[in-house]
Structure formats: C-alpha cells, structure tokens
N, C-alpha and C positions, 0 to 999 in steps of 0.2 A: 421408453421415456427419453425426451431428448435432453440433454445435456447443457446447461445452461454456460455460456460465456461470457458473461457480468460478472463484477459486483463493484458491491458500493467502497468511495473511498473519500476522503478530502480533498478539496483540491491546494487549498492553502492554509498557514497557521491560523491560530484562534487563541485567545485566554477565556478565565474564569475565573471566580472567586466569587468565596465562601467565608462567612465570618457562624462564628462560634463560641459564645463567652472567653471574649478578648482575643482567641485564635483567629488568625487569619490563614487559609487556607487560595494560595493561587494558580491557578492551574493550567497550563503550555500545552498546547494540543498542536500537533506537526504529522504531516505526511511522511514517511520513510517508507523506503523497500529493500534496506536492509539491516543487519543487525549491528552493521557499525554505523551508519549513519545516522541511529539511535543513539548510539554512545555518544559520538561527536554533539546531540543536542541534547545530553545529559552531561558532557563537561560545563558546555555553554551557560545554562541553565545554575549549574553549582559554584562557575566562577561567578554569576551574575548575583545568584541571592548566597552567598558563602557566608553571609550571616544567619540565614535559615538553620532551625533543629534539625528538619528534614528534607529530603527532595524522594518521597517516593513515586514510583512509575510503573506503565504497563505498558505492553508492547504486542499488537497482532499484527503479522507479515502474513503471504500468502494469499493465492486464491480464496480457499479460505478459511485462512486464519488460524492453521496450522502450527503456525510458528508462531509462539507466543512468551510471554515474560511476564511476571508480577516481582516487587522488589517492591520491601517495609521502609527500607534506609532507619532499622532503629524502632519503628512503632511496634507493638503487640503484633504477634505475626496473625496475618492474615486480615489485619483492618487499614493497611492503605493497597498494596496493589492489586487487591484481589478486587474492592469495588470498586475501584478502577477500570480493571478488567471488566467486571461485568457489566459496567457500563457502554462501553466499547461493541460487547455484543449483544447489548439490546440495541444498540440502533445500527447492527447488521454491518457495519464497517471494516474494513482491513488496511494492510498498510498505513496503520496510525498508531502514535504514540502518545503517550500523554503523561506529562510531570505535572506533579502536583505539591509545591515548597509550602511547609510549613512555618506557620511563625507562632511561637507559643506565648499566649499571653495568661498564663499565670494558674489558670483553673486545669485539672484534669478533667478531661469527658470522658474516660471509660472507655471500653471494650468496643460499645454497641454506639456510642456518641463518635467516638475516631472514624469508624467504618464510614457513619453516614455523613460524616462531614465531608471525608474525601471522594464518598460516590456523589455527593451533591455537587463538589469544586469540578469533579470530572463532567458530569451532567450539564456543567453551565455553559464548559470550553466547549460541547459538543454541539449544545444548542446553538451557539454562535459559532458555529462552524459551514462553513458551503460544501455539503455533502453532494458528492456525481456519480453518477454508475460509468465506470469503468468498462470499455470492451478488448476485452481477450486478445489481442495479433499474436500469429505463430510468425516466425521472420525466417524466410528461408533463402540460400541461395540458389540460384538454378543454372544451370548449363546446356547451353543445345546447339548444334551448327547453323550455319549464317543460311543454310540455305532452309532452315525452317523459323528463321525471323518474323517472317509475316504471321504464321500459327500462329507464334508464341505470341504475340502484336494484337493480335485479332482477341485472341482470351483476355489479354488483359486490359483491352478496350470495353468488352464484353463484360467483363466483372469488376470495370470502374477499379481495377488494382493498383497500389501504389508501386512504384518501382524506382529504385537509386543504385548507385554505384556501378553505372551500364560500360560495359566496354564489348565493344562489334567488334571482331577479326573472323576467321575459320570458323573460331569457335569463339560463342557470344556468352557472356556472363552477365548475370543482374541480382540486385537481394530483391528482393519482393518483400509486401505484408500481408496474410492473407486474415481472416477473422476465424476465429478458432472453428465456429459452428459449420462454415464456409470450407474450409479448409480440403476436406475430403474430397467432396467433389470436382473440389475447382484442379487439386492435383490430379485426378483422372483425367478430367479434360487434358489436362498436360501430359500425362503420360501415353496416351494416346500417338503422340508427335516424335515422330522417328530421331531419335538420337538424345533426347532431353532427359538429363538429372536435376537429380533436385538434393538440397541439404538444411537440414533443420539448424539454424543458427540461434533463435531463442523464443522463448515465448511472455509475451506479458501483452 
C-alpha cells in the first residue's frame, strides 16, 4: 500500500462565533507547527480578550496529528477543548490551533450546552477557513566531486528538483527538496554517481 505524502492544513488565520443565551462564544483559528508557536497565539489571544471568563484551546501538530492538546481554561472538564478538538478532526486538519474566548452572559448552559457551544464557535472558524493539502519535502544536503556535476545537473533537470545554497569547488555541495513519495527513487538515481553523499536535513 503506498504511503501517502499529504495532508490537510490552513493556510491562514480565520475567526468564529457563537452566541448562547447571552454567551458569546469567539473563536481564533491559526496555522502553527509547533508547540510554542501555539503558546505565543494563546498569550496574544489572552492579552487581547483578558476580560474574557475563558480562553479554551486545542491544538493538532504533525503529519498526522499526533501531537495534540485540549485545555478547559476553568469550564467542566472535557466540554471546551475536547470539542474543539474533535472538530479539528473531523475536517482532517493538522498543524492548527484554535482558541475559543468566552464571554459569560449570565445564564448557565450545562454540561451538554458548553460542549456544544464551543464545538459550534470551533466549527464556524473552520468553515471560514482556506483549508490546502500540504505536500511532504524531505530536505537534504548532498555532496559529490565537480567532476560528476553534470550527473548530478542532469537528475535534477530530470526531476524538475529544487536546489539552494550551491557552492562548486573539488568538491560541490547543495540542499535539495525532494517530495517525500519521490524520494526513494530519485536518491538511487543519485547514488548510482561516483563519489555522491547525501544528508537528511528535515522533513515537512
């Protein structure tokens, strides 16, 4: 079975809101890929509405979506970041965050009423959000003598590759990006060509 190199992500912020016998419910949907860069839009967020009862949040990183977070900030546990969260993965997304501040206007809603208030405020940022499928680069550096430049030149004419940070002497270095699914093969081709290393530098 092949191994798929996608997935879905946002490409830029979004809000939402949700009203609830006199709650208002608003909700900050942000791209991140990592776990502080989440924090830093959960300061932003808390200095911005620090009048707010709550600011709860969820958080899915990773291919996919591995690395995750739910956080009540204060409500019944388990009815702000968890439908949150599962909103997040019903519409197959990763590398997103989403706050959802509340304002409390006077009436309790319950157990089953909080839940669906904040999966609804989560729902609305997501709707209005510009969801893209994502594809996979492995980044690697490679190394090979000047007198197998043209090879190296030819494959990566051949496989439309990107390549930066070039320096030609003896001995020729470049980073390449190769596409995850891609990858295997297109390193054989290379390996093939006398004197040529290669080093995995990252992948996303």
């Amino acid at each position: 079975m092949s191994q798929t190199d996608t997935f879905l992500t946002v490409l830029s912020p979004s809000q939402g809101l949700y009203k609830e016998k006199g709650s208002k419910f608003i909700s900050y949907l942000f791209h991140v890929e990592t776990e502080e860069e989440a924090k830093e839009y959960l300061v932003k967020i808390k200095k911005e509405h620090h009048d707010a009862r709550h600011h709860c949040y969820a958080y899915s990183l990773g291919e996919k979506g591995e690395n995750w977070r739910v956080n009540d900030d204060g409500e019944p546990s388990g009815t702000g970041g968890r439908p949150i969260l599962g909103q997040i993965r019903s519409r197959g997304v990763t590398n997103v965050l989403i706050i959802v501040v509340r304002y409390f206007g006077g009436t309790l809603l319950g157990v089953s009423g909080l839940a669906n208030a904040y999966k609804m405020a989560a729902e609305d940022a997501l709707t209005n959000a510009m969801v893209t499928e994502h594809i996979i680069h492995e980044n690697y550096e490679i190394e090979f003598p000047f007198a197998s430049l043209n090879s190296v030149m030819k494959i990566l004419k051949d496989e439309n590759i990107k390549q930066s940070d070039h320096r030609f002497d003896l001995v020729c270095n470049m980073k390449i990006s190769l596409r995850k699914s891609a990858s295997p093969q297109i390193l054989h081709r290379f390996s093939l060509i006398d004197g040529f290393k290669s080093s995995l530098i990252s992948v996303y």
